[in-house]
C-alpha positions in Angstrom: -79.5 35.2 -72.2 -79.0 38.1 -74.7 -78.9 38.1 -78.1 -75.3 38.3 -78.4 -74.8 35.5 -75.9 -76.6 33.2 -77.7 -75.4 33.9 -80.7 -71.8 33.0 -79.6 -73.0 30.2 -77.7 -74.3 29.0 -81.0 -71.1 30.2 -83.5 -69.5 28.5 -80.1 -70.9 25.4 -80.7 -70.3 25.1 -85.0 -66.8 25.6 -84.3 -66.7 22.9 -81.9 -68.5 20.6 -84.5 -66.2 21.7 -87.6 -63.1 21.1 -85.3 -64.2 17.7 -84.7 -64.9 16.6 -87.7 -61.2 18.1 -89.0 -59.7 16.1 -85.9 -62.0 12.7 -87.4 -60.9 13.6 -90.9 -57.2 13.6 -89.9 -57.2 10.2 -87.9 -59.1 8.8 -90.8 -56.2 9.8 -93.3 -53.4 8.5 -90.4 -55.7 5.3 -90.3 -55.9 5.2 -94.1 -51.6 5.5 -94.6 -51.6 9.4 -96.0 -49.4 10.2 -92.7 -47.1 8.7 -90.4 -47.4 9.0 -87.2 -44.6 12.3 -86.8 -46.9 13.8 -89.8 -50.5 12.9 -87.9 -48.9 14.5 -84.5 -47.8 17.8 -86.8 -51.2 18.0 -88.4 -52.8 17.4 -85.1 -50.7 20.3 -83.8 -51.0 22.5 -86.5 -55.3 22.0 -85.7 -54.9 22.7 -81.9 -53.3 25.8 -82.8 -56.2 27.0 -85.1 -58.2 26.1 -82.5 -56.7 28.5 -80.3 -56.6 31.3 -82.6 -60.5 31.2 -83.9 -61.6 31.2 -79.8 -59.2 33.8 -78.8 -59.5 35.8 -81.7 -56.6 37.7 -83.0 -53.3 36.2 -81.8 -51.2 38.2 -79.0 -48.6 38.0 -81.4 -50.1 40.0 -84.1 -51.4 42.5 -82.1 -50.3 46.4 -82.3 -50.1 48.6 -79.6 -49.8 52.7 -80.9 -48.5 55.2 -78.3 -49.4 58.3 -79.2 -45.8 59.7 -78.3 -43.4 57.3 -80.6 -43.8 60.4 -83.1 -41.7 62.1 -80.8 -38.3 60.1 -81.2 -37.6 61.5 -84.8 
């Protein structure tokens, strides 16, 4: 492996670990009475989301394609 794949391997594998531990957190709070169950499923949705954002990277949606030519249509 190179350098760079361990290093994601490893940054990989602290992500995982934080995300579990938010994932424990909130079922600990559900379990505890700070949520209901609609709030938990939110919260749990809200993480999953995260999730997908910090492995992807930048969300599709808030990425900018520049043409070179839009300067054209003045």
């Amino acid at each position: 492996m190179t350098f760079r794949a361990n290093l994601k391997s490893i940054n990989d594998h602290a992500q995982d670990e934080i995300n579990l531990k938010k994932r424990q957190l909130l079922l600990e709070e559900f379990k505890a009475g700070i949520w209901d169950a609609e709030e938990y499923r939110m919260k749990l949705k809200e993480l999953n989301r995260e999730d997908d954002e910090v492995r992807v990277g930048i969300p599709a949606a808030k990425r900018v394609r520049l043409s070179p030519d839009w300067d054209e249509f003045e």
